[in-house]
C-alpha positions as CSV (number, residue, x, y, z in Angstrom):
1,X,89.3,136.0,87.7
2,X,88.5,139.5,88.4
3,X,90.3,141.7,91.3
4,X,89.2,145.3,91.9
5,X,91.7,147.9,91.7
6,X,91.6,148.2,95.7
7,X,91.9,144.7,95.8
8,X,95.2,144.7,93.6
9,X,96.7,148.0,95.3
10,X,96.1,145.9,99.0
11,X,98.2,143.0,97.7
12,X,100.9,144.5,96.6
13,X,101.1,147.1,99.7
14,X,101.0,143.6,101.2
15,X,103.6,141.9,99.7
16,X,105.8,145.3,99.5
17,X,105.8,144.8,103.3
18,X,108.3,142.8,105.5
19,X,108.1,143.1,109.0
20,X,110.5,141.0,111.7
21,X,109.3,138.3,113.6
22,X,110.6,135.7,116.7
23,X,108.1,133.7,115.3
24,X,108.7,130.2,113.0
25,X,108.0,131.3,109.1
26,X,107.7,129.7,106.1
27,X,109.6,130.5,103.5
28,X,107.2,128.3,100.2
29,X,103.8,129.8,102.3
30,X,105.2,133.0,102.9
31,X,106.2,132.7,98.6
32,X,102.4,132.6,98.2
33,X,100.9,135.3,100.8
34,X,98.3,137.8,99.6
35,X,98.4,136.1,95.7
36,X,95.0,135.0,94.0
37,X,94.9,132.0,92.9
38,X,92.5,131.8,90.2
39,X,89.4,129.4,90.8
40,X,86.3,129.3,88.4
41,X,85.7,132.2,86.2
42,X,86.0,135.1,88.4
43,X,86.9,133.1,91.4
44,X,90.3,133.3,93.7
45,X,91.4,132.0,96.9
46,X,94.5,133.6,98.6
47,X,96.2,132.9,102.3
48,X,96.1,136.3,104.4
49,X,98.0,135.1,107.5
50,X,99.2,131.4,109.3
51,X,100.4,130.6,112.5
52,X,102.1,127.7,113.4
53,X,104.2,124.9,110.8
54,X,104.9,121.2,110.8
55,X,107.2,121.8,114.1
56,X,104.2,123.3,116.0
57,X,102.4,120.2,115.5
58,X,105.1,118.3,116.7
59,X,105.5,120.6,119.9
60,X,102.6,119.9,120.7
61,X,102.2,116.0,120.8
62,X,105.2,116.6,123.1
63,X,104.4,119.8,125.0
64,X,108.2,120.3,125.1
65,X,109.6,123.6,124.1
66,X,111.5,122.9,121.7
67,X,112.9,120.3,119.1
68,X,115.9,119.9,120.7
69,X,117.8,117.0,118.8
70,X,115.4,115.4,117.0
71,X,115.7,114.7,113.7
72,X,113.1,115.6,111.3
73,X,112.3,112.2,109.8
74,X,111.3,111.8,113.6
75,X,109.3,114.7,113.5
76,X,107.7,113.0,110.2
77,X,106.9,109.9,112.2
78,X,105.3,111.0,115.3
79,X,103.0,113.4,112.3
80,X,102.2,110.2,110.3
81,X,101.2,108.5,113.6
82,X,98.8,111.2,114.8
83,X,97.6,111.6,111.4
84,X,97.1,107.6,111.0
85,X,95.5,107.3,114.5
86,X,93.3,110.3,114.3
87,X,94.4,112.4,116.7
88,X,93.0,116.4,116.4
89,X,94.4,118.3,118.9
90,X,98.0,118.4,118.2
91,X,96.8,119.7,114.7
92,X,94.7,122.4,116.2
93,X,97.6,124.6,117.0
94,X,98.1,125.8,113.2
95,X,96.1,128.1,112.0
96,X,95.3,129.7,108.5
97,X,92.8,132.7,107.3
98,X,91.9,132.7,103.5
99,X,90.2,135.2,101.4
100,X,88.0,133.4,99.1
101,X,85.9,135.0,96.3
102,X,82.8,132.0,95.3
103,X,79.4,132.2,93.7
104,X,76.6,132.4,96.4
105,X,75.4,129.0,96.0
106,X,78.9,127.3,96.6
107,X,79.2,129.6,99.9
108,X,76.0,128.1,101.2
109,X,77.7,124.6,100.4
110,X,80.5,125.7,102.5
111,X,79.1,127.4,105.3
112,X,77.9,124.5,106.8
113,X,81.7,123.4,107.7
114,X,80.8,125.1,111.2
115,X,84.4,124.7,112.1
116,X,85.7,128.2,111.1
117,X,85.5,131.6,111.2
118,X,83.8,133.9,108.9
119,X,83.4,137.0,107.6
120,X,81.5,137.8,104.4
121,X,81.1,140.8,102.7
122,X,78.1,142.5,103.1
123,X,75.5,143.2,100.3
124,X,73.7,145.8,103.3
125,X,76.1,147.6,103.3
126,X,78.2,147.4,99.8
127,X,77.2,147.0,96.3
128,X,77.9,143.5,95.1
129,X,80.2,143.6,92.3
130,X,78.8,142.6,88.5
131,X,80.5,138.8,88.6
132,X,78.2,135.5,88.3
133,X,80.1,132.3,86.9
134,X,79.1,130.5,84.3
135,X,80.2,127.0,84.1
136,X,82.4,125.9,81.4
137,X,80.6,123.5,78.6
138,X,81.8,120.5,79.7
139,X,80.7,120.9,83.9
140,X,77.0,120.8,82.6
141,X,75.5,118.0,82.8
142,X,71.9,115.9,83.3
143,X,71.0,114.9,86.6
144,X,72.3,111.5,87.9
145,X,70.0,108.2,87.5
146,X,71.5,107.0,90.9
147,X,72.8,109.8,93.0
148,X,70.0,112.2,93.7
149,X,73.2,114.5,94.6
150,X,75.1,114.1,91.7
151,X,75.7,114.8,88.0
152,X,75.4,112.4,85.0
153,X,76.0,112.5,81.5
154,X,77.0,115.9,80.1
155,X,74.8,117.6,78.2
156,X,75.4,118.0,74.1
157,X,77.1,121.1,72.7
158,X,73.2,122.8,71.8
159,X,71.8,122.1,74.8
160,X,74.7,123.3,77.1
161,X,74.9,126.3,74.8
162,X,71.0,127.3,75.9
163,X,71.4,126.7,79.5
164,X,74.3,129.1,79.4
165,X,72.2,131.8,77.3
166,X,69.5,130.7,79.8
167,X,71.9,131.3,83.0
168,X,73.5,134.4,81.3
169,X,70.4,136.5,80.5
170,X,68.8,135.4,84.1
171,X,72.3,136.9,85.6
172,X,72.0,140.1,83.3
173,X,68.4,140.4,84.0
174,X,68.5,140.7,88.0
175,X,71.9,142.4,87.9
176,X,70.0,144.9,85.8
177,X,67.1,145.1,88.3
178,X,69.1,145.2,91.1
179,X,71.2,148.6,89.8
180,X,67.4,149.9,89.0
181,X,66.5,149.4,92.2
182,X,69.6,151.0,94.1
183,X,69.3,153.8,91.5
184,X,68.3,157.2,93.9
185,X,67.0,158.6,90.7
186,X,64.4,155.3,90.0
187,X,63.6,153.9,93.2
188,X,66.4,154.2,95.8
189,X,65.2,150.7,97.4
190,X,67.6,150.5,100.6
191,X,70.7,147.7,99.6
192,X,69.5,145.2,102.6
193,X,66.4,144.7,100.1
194,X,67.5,144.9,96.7
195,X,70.2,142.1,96.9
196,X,67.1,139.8,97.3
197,X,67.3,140.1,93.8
198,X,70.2,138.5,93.1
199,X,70.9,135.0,91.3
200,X,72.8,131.9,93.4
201,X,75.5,132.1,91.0
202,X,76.5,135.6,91.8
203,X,79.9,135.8,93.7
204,X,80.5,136.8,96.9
205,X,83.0,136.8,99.2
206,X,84.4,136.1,102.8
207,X,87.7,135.7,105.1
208,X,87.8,132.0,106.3
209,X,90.0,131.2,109.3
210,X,90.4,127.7,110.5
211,X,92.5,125.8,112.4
212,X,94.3,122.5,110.4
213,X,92.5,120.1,112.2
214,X,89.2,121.4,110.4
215,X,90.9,122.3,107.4
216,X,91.4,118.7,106.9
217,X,88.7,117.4,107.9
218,X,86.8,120.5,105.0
219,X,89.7,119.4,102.3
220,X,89.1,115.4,103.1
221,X,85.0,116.0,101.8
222,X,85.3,118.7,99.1
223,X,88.6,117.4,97.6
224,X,86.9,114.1,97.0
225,X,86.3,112.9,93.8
226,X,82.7,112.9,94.7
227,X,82.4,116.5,95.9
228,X,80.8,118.9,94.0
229,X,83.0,120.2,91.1
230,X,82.7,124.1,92.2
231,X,83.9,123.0,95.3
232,X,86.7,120.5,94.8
233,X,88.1,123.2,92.4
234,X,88.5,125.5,95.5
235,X,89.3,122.7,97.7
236,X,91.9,121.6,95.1
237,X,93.5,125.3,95.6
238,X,93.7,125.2,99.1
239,X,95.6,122.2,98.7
240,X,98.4,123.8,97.0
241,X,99.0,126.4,99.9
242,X,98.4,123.6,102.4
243,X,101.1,121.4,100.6
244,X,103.4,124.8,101.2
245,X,103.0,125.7,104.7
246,X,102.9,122.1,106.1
247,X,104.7,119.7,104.0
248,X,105.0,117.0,106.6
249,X,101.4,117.1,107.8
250,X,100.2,117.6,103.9
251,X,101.6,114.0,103.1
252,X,100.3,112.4,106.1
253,X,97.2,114.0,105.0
254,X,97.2,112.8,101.7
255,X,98.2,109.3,102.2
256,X,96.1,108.5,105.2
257,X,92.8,110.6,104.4
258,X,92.7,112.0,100.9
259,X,93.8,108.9,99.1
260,X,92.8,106.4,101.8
261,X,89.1,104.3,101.9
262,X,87.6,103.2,105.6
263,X,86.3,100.0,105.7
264,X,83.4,98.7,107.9
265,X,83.7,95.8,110.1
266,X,81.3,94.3,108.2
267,X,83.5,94.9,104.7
268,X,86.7,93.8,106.6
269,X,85.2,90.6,107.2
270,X,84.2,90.7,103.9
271,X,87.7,91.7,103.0
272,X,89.6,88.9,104.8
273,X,87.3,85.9,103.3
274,X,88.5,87.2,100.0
275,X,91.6,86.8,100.7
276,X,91.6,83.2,102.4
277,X,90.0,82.4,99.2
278,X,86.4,81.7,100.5
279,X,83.3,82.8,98.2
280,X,81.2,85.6,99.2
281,X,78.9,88.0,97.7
282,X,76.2,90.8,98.4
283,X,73.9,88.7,100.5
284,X,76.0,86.5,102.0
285,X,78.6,89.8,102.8
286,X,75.8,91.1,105.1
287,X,76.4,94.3,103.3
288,X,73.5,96.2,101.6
289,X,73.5,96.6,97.7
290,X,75.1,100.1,98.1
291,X,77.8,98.9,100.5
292,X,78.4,96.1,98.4
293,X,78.9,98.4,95.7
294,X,81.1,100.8,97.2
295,X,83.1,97.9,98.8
296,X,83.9,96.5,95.3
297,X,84.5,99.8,93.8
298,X,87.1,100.7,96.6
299,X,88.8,97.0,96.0
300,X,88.4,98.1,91.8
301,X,86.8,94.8,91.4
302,X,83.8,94.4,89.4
303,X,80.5,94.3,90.6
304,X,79.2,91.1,89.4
């Protein structure tokens, strides 16, 4: 991970920094404001500001205005039930802003989460910095015989060395051509045009606000096993700083979305003859191939 020295003289104006406040803190989020944490090779992610906690979620389901005597393991069970019945808006009221440094072609994964705000640096305007990532040996790997989406088996140790000599003099190349081309004394091309140049793997980066509604709705896709890996990695960060600012909401979270499977009516049915003992496969399930494979592979069963 790579900080510039701006970067690292902001953070710790930031954290020198205490300012008052009537409003609710807390004390493990506020621990971890303004810190990278690494992500990747050169990657970070790092909470800039919050609003709201566990108890604003709370206030809200009741639109009271305070918590008067309540006890917090009520608190916990009026989260878990909003959490478990899907509600959003009580959720909506807490609010995070990251800053987030990714390679280019995991921000155009991201982006399409249309649920936040975002503002990225800009390449018109700024020279990009010299970073690309290179994934570590053991991420490449050939493409998957059954998931047109997904990765298979890794490659060997010769071949993922040549696609990283492949990746790494591609990187150097267009870096190269890009500096030539913002050179005054070679071309002086204007920056809006040279970063054209520039390989998906280069990082950029951006400040992501969202409220925690959407934030667990992004961390529910790209923390799944199935996500991408240099997603999840990120998504697996922000779940760290989630886990700190709303501990109540976080296990909800976890229990009934992140480790948690949603079964059709079609695979409950399938489900409950199971269980009375009655035979059933794929075509008499009513489920296709895929379902039925999916179904079994949520129940750990074998697909026969």
């Amino acid at each position: 991970m790579t900080l510039t020295p701006d970067q690292h003289t902001e953070i710790a104006a930031a954290r020198a920094h205490a300012a008052t406040t009537l409003r609710p803190t807390v004390p493990a989020l506020e621990a971890m404001l303004f810190t990278a944490i690494p992500v990747l090779d050169h990657g970070f992610i790092r909470v800039i500001d919050y609003m709201g906690n566990d108890a604003a979620v709370v206030q809200a389901a009741r639109v009271s205005y305070g918590r008067g005597t309540r006890k917090t393991s009520e608190d916990e069970g009026l989260i878990r039930y909003l959490m478990r019945h899907w509600h959003s808006t009580p959720f909506e009221m807490c609010e995070v802003k990251y800053h987030v440094k990714l390679p280019i072609f995991v921000a155009r994964q991201w982006i399409r989460h249309r649920t936040a705000n975002v503002n990225e640096y800009s390449a018109r305007y700024s020279i990009m910095d010299k970073d690309y990532y290179l994934p570590a040996p053991e991420q490449l790997a050939l493409q998957s015989s059954d998931n047109r989406q997904g990765r298979g088996d890794v490659l060997d140790p010769e071949t993922a060395a040549r696609v990283l000599d492949l990746l790494r003099a591609d990187a150097e190349q267009t870096y190269s051509h890009y500096e030539d081309m913002l050179d005054e004394d070679k071309i002086g091309l204007a920056r809006e045009l040279a970063r054209m140049n520039l390989t998906l793997n280069t990082y950029t980066q951006w400040y992501w606000k969202t409220d925690l509604h959407n934030l667990f709705h992004f961390l529910r896709l790209r923390a799944d096993a199935h996500a991408q890996y240099e997603i999840r990695v990120y998504a697996e960060a922000m779940l760290e700083t989630v886990a700190a600012w709303v501990p109540l909401s976080y296990a909800a979270f976890r229990d009934y979305r992140l480790g948690a499977v949603t079964f059709s009516a079609k695979m409950l049915a399938a489900l409950k003859k199971m269980l009375a003992g009655e035979p059933i496969d794929q075509p008499t399930s009513g489920l296709s191939k895929r379902e039925w494979t999916e179904f079994l592979a949520a129940l750990n069963r074998p697909n026969p």
